[in-house]
N, C-alpha and C positions, 0 to 999 in steps of 0.2 A: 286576762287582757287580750283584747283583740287588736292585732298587725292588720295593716292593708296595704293592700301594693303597691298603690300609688304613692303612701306617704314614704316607701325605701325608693319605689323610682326616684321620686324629687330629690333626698338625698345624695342617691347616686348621682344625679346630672350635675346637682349642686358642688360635688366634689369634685365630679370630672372637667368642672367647667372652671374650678377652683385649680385645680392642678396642668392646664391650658393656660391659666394668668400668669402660675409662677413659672411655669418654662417658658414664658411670652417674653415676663421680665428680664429673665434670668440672660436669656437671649439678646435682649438691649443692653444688659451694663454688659456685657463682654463686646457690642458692637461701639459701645460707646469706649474704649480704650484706643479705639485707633481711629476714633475719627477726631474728626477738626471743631473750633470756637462753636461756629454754627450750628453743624450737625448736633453737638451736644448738647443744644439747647433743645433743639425738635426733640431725639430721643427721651429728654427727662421729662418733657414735658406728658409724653406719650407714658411713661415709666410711672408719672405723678395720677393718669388717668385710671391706670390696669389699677394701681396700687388701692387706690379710692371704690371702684367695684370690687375688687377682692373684698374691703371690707364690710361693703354691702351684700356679696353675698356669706361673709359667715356672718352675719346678724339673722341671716337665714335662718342656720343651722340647727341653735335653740330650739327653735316653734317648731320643723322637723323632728329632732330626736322626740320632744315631748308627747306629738302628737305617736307617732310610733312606742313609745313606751306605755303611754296610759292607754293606747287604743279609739285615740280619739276622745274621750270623756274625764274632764278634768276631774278632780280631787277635791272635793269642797269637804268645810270640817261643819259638822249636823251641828245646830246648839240644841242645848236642852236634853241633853243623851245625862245620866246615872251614872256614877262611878264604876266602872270594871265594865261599861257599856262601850261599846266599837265606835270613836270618836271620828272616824273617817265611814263618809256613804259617797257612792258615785253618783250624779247627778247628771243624768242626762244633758247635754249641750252643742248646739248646733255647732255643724262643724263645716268650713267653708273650703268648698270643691276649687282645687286649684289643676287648671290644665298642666300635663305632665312637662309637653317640652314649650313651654311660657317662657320667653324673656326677662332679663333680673328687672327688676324696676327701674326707670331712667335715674339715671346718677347727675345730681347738681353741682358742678363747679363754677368758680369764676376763672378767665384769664383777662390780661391784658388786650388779645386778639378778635376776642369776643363777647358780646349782651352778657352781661353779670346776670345768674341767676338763671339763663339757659338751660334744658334740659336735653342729655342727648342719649339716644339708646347704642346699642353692641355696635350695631352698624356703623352707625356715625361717627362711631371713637374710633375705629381701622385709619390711618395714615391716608390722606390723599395730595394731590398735586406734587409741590416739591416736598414735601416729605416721602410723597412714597416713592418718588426718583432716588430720594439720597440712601434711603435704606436698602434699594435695589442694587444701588450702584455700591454700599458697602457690605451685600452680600456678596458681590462678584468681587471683589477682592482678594488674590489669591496670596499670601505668606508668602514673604522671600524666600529662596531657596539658595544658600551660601554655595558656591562654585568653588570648590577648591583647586586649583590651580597647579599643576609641578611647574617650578619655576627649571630652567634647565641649565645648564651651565656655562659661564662667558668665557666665549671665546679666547679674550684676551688672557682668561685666569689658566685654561684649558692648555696654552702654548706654553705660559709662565710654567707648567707644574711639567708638561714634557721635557723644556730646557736646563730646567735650574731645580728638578725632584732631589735629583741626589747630590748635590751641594747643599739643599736644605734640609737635607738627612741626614746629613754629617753634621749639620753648625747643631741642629737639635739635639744630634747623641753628645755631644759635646758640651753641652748647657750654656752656648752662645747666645741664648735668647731665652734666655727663662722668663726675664720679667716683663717678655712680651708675650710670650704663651701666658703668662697670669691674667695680662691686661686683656687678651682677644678674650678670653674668656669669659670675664666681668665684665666687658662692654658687650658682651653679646652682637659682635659682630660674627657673621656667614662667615666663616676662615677656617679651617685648621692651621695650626702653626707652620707645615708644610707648604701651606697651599699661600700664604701672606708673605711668607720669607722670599718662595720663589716668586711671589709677583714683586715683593720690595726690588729682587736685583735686575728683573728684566723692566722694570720703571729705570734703574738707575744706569741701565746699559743705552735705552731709548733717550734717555734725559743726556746722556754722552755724546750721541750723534746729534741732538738737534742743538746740543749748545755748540759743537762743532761748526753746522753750517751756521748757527747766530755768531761766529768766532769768523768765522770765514766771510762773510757777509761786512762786519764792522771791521775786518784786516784789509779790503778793498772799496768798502763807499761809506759815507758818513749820513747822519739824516738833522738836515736844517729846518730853521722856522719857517725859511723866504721860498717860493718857487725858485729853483723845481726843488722838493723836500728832499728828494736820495741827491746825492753828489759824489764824487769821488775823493776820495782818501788822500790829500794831500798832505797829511803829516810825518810825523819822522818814521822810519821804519821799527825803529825799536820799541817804541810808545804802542805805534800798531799791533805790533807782536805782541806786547805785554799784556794790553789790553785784551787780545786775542785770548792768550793762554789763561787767564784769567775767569773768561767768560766759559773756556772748553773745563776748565777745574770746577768753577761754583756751581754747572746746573747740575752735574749728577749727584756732587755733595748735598747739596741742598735738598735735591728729592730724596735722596735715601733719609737724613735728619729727617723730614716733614713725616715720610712714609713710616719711619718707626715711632716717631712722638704719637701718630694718630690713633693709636689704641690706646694710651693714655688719657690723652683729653677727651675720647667718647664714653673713656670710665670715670672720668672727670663728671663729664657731663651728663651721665646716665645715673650718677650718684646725687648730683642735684636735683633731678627731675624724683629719685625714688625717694629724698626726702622731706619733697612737696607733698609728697602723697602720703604718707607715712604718718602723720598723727590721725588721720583724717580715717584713712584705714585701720589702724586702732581701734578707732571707737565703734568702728563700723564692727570688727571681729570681735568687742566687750560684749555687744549685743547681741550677739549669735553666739558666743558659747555662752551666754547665761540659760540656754535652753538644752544646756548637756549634752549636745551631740557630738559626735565622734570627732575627733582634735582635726584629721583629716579633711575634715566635710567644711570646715569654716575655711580652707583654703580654695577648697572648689566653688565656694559660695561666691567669695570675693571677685573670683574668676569670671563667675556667669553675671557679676554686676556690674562688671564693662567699666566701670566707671574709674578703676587706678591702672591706665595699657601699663606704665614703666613695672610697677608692683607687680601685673598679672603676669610678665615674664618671668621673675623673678619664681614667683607661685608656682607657674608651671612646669619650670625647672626642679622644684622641689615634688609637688606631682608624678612627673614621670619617674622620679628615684623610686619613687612608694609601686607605681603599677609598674614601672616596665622593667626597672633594676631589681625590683623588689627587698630595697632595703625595707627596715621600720620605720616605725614616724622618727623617733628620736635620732638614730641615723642621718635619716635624711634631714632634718633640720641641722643637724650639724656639717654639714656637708655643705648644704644652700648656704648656711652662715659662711663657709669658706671661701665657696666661687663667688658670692654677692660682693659687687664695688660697692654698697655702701654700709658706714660702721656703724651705723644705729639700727641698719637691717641685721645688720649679722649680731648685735647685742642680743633685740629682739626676739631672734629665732634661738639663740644658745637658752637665753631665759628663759625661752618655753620650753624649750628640753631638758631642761633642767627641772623645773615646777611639773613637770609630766613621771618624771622619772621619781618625785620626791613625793607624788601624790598630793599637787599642791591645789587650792582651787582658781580656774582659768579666768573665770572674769573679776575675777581682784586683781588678777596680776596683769590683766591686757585694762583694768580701770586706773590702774596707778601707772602702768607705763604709758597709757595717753597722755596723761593730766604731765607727765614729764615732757612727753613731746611737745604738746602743745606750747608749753611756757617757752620749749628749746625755741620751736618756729618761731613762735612771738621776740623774741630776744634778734631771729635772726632778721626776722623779717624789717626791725629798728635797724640792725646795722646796717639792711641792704639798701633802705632807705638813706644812709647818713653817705653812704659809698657813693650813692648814684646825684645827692646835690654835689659832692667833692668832684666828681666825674664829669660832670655840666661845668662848673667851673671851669675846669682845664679844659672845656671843648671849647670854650668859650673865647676864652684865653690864646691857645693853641692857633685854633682855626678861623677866626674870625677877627679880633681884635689884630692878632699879630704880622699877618699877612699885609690885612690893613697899611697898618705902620710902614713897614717893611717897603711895599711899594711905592709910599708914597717918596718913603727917605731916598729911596733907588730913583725917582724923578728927581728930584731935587736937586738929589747931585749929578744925576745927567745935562740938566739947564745948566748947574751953575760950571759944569765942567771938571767938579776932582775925581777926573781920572777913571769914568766908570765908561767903559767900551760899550755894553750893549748896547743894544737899539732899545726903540718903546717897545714893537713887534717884541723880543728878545726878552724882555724884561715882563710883556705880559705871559707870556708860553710858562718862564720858570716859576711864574707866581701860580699858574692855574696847575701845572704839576706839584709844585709843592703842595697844596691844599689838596688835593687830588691825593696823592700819596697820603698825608694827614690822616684824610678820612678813610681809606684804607685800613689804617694801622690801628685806629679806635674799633672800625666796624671787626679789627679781630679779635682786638683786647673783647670788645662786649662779646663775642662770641664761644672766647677762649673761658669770658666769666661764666656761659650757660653749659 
């Protein structure tokens, strides 16, 4: 059989020209992930064009090899040949001269934009006008590049730990605050236990002086409805006093309470948020160990999918045990199951340390404790529903109906005269603080519920 050159050149271009479409394409679906409605339409359309010539030219390819293989002269079967006779003879056959760097044939499509049935060559199919602005302009696109930042340390925390270090190192050696070193930990609040003690007492040394001058202030003027609002303190002195001493006792009490409840209800509420996420991530981790990879690797997975932040601390807490501690997995899941505020996280992670330890298989046991989760959330998510029309009611009730009422009976009996002092002025100030305070107290309850 006789080769000729031209018919490997044509080959060759055919393939090179073939292997130019799919890095062409290949190039548009990774530009089409980050662009926009629009854009995506141009590129697919462009995507829909490459894709239709590439088929055109491997239809090529066929009549190429063939003619390379036979040499140019088909294979025709002789009739009329004898038994044991060579039932194959080559027959000469005109064989048609194609220029080597020729254009693929124009390719037919329809669009909406354009004459049905148009024919358009290499040239014509390249991107022009806004198309080929928008592909310019999503070449020059440069990837974020994350900034990480040292955050540095506050001032105010900075005095707190110089003044009040080793009183906070004596309550610590002491186990005066244990169940608040548990709770900084679980809320994952920025603190060491040292470092929160000594801001709790220099909050409640400051919270001392300023309920002082608030003490000092209401021991010498008083604040009314009517011009001028400050007046002076015409009442008995001992009332004054009392009142005084009062105000100089609740403000440092009250910040210390509030300062140490506060790592509670952020484990509180750092527990709620992780078991929002929590079935959801489940299934998300049944799916990814069904592909046997290392128990490890499905927590970094979770990590890199941004999509549960309360979870992905949690994660990366357990994480760092594995590279920076260098516990083992098992370890370390027992461990995250301790510091975690929430009990379904720490069930979760004991269970897989457990079915890891027993050589148990992973995605049966993250496919059955979803399907638990999920009923749990559903259950919860009814009650949270039946809490929040009970909660409307009483807002209802509380702050809107009742004030109501209240004001009007307080007119009433001021016309009619039994006995009520204030003024209108008087009577509206204590109705817009009472409601005022109201909403207060709900806006903490709902916040206290998150």
């Amino acid at each position: 059989m006789r080769t000729d050159t031209e018919d490997f050149e044509k080959l060759r271009l055919i393939i090179a020209r073939e292997r130019k479409m799919i890095a062409e394409i290949s190039s548009l679906g990774n530009y089409m992930k980050n662009a926009d409605v629009g854009e995506q339409r141009i590129i697919d359309s462009q995507i829909d064009i490459m894709q239709q010539t590439l088929r055109k030219a491997n239809e090529e390819i066929p009549t190429a090899l063939e003619k390379i293989i036979t040499g140019g002269v088909p294979m025709l079967i002789v009739p009329g040949k004898k038994e044991g006779a060579p039932m194959l003879a080559q027959v000469p056959a005109v064989r048609e001269k194609t220029p080597v760097k020729s254009l693929p044939e124009p390719v037919k499509f329809d669009t909406t934009s354009q004459e049905p049935g148009k024919t358009y060559n290499i040239k014509e199919l390249k991107p022009v006008g806004l198309e080929k602005i928008t592909l310019k302009r999503m070449k020059r696109k440069e990837k974020q590049v994350e900034v990480v930042k040292e955050k540095k340390p506050n001032e105010y925390i900075k005095i707190a730990n110089q003044l009040f270090s080793s009183v906070a190192n004596k309550m610590i050696s002491e186990k005066t605050f244990d169940e608040l070193e548990r709770d900084l930990i679980k809320a994952n609040l920025r603190f060491t236990p040292r470092s929160y003690i000594s801001f709790i007492l220099l909050s409640t040394c400051v919270a001392l002086f300023v309920g002082a001058f608030i003490a000092l202030f209401f021991f010498f003027f008083t604040i009314s409805s009517e011009l001028p609002i400050i007046m002076k303190n015409t009442g008995e002195i001992g009332t004054r006093l009392l009142v005084s001493l009062l105000i100089i006792l609740l403000a440092p009490v009250l910040t210390f309470i509030i300062m140490y409840m506060y790592p509670g209800m952020e484990k509180g509420s750092t527990e709620y948020r992780i078991e929002e996420e929590l079935p959801f991530a489940t299934i998300h981790m049944s799916a990814i160990s069904g592909s046997m990879i290392d128990p490890s690797k499905i927590f970094s997975i979770i990590i890199a999918t941004k999509e549960y932040p309360y979870l992905e601390k949690e994660f990366k807490k357990l994480i760092n045990e594995i590279n920076v501690y260098g516990y083992d997995l098992v370890s370390a899941l027992r461990n995250s199951a301790y510091n975690t505020p929430s009990r379904k996280l720490a069930e979760l992670l004991n269970g897989l340390a457990t079915t890891i330890n027993s050589g148990g298989y992973l995605p049966e046991f993250f496919d059955k404790r979803s399907q638990t989760l999920l009923f749990e959330n559903r259950l919860e998510q009814e009650k949270k529903n039946k809490g929040a029309e009970t909660f409307m009611d009483i807002y209802i009730s509380l702050v809107i109906a009742a004030p109501m009422i209240l004001m009007i009976l307080l007119m009433m009996m001021k016309i009619s005269g039994l006995g009520i002092s204030m003024s209108t002025s008087m009577i509206t100030v204590v109705m817009v603080v009472a409601v005022t305070m109201l909403n207060l107290v709900f806006l903490a309850v709902l916040q206290l519920k998150k």
